[in-house]
N, C-alpha and C positions, 0 to 999 in steps of 0.2 A: 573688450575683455577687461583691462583695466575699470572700467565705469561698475560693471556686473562685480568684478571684487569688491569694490567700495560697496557698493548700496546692499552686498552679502555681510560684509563686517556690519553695516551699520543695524541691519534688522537683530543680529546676533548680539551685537551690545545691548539692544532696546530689549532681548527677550532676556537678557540676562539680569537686566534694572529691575523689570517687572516680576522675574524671581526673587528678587533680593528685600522691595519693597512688600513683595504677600508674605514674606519670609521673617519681614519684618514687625510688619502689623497683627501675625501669629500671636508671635510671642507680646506683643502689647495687649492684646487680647487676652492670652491666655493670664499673665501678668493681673491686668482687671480683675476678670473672673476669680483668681484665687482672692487678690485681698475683698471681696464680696462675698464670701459664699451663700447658696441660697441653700437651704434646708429642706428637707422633706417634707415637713410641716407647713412649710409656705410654697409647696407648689402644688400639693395633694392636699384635698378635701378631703377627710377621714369623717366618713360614715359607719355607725355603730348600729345592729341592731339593738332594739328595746323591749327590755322586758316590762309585764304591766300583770296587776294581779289580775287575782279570777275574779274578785268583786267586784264587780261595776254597774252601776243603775243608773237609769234617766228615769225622771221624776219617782224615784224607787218603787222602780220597776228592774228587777235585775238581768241582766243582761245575760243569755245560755251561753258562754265563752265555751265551755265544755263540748258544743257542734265545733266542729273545726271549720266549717263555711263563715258559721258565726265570726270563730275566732279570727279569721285570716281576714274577713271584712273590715270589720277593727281596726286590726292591724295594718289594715292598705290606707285608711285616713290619717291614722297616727304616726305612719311613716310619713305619708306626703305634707302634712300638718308640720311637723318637726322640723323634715329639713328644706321646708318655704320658708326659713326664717325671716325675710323681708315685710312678707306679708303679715307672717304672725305675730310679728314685733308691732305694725302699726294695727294691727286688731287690740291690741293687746294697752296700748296708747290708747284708742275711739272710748273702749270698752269703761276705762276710767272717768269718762264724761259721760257716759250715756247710759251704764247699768245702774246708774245711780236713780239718771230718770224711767226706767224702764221696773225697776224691781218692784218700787213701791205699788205700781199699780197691778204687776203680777199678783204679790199679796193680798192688795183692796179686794182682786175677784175671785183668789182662791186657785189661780193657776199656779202649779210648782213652779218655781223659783229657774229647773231645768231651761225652762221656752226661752229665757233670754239667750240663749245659744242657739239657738234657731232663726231667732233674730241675725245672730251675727252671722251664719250662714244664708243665711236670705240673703242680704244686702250691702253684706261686710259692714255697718254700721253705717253706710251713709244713704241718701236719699237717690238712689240711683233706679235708670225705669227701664224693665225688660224690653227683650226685641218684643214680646206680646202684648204689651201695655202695660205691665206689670207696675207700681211707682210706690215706691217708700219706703222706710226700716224693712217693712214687712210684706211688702210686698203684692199689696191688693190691686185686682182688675175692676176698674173703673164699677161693674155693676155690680161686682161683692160690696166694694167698699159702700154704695148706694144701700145696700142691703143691710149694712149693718151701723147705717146712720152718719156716714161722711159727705158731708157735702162735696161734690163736684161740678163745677161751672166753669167759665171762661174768666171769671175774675180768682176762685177761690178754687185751693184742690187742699182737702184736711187727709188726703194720703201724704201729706210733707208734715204734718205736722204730728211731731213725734208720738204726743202725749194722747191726745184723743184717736189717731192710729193703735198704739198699744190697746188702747181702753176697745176698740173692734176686733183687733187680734184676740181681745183675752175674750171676749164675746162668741167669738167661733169655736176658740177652742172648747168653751163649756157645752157647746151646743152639740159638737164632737164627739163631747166624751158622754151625753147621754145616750147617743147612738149607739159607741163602742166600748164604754165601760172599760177603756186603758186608753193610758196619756200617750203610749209610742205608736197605736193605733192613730192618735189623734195626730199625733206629726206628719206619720204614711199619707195622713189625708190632706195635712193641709200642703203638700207638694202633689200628690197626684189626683186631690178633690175625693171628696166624700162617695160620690156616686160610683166611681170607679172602684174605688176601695172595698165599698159592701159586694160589687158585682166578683171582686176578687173571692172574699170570704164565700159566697154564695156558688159559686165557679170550681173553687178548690176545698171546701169543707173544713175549712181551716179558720179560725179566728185570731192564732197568733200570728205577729207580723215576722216574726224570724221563720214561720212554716211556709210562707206567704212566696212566690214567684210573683214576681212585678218587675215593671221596667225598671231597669237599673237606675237609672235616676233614685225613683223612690226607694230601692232598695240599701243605694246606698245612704238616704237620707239623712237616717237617723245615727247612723257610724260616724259620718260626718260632724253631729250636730256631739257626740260622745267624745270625738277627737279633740273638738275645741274644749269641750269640756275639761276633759283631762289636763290639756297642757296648762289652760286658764290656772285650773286650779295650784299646781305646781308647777311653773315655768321653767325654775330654774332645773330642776330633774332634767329638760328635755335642752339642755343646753341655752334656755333664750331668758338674756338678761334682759330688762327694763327697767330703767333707772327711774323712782316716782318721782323725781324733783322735772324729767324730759316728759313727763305721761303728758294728755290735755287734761286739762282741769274742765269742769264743767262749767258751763255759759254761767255769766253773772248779770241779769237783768231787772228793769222794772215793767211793771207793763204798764197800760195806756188803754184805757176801753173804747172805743168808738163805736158811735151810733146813730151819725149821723155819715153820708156818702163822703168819700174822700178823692176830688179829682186829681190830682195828682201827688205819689209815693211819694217822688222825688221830692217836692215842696216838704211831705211830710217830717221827713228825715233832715231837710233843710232847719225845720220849725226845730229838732230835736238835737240837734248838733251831730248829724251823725251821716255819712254819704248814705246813697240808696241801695247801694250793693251790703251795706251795713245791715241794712232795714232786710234787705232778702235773706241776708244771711240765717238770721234770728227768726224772720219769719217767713221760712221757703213755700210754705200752702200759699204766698200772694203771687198768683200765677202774670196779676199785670199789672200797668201800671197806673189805675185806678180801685174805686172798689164801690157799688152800688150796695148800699143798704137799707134794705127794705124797713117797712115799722116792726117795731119788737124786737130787731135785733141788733146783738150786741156784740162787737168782736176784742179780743184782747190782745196789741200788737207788743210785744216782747221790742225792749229798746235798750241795749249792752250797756254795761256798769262798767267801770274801769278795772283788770286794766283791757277788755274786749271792747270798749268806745274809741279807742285811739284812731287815728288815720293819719295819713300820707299826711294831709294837709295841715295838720294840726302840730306836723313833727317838721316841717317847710316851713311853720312861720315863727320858729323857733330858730337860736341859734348858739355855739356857748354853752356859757352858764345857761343860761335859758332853756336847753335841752337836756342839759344834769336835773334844774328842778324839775322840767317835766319826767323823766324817767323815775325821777324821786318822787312826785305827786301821784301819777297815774300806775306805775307796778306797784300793787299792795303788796304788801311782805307776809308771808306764810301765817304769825301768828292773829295780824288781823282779819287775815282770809275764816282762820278759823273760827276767830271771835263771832264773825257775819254769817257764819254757817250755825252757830249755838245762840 
């Protein structure tokens, strides 16, 4: 009887501890909490709707905002656009390097200035290859791009390489637009193919692409390709900062013609001071890591200027001072960058 009182006291002190210490740690707690406080603002994501005028064109072609299907289409890209701010931030970054190289040749063939937003909805700007085989800014299948003068082989694929890719792209599109006689017709098609598109017109007696019933995909194509538009154009409206001093800057190279066979990249890049992943970098159409060159032809490999030459190895055999004047030799400074651009 005695033993059973005891071991009753003892549970009854242990349960009265373990009050006193939760009772305890409450108020340290709570204590915490107040000198912290969190705010509304930092735990709630505050999403606004957006307003946007009625005027709007892709390659000035104006857009019937006035259909309300129209308008809410629209409006479903520029919402999802807006607040993917991750995304649209590093579109927004690529964009700085690559609309550069992309514009001028829109202009050369007389494609609106628009299609470079098409691009970036293709590909998001980098050379990425669909589940269908799809490969490059723009997005060509192996026998389009054959079609419209890309070489593809086992050593060579000129769907990576930006500049003569653009220059195929703007070649469709003009071919497009003899067909359909509008530029947002010409987008319809080149997401859902030419063939489909006239079967659509032919189908539904309709010629515009907003009267148009098609797979959602292509339907939303063009909304998409408007969305980016828009924010591009004024970022800061839709809340997304981009600092130009963080943007990329566009590749700074020399090239190098070759025209005789080259057995190994690797060595080549060795010869140039620059690793092989360098050499791919600049020049992603080298699919391997050789390159057979028949007679008469001539290729031109893009080889990084500083400060895009740097590597691992060259910041390793440095040390010290020695790595202050490298950072000082090889990052140009803004005003000479721009001297080298005029």
């Amino acid at each position: 009887m005695k033993k059973t009182k005891t071991l009753l006291i003892i549970a009854a002190t242990s349960l009265l501890l373990m009050i006193v210490i939760a009772f305890v740690m409450s108020i340290i707690a709570i204590r915490t909490a107040n000198k912290r406080p969190v705010s509304l603002e930092q735990i709630v994501i505050q999403s606004h709707d957006i307003e946007f005028c009625d005027d709007i064109y892709f390659a000035d072609e104006r857009v019937p905002l006035e259909m309300f299907n129209i308008r809410e289409r629209y409006e479903r890209e520029l919402l999802s656009n807006t607040y993917f701010h991750s995304n649209t931030m590093v579109l927004l970054k690529r964009s700085k390097r690559w609309f550069p190289v992309i514009e001028p040749i829109l202009k050369k063939y007389g494609v609106p200035d628009d299609f470079k937003y098409l691009c970036v909805i293709e590909s998001n700007l980098t050379n990425v290859v669909s589940p269908a085989g799809a490969a490059g800014f723009w997005q060509f299948m192996k026998g389009t791009a054959e079609d419209f003068g890309l070489k593809v082989n086992k050593d060579i694929d000129m769907r990576y390489n930006v500049e003569l890719e653009t220059e195929a792209a703007c070649k469709y599109f003009l071919k497009a637009y003899e067909r359909f006689g509008s530029w947002t017709l010409v987008a319809a098609a080149y997401n859902a193919g030419t063939t489909r598109v006239l079967k659509f017109i032919k189908d539904q007696g309709t010629n515009s692409y907003y009267d148009l019933l098609m797979a959602e995909e292509t339907e939303r194509y063009v909304f998409r390709i408007l969305a980016i538009k828009t924010i591009f154009e004024n970022p800061e409206k839709y809340g997304i900062y981009v600092s130009s001093k963080l943007s990329y800057e566009p590749y700074r190279y020399t090239t190098v013609k070759v025209d005789k066979s080259v057995e190994s990249w690797a060595e080549f890049a060795k010869d140039h001071d620059i690793t092989y992943k360098l050499l791919k970098v600049f020049n992603p159409w080298l699919r391997s890591n050789s390159l057979k060159v028949n007679k008469g032809e001539v290729y031109e490999i893009k080889i990084p200027k500083k400060p895009f030459n740097i590597t691992h190895g060259h910041i390793m055999n440095l040390i010290g001072d020695d790595l202050f004047l490298l950072n000082d030799s090889i990052m140009t400074n803004e005003n000479d960058y721009e001297d080298e651009l005029n």
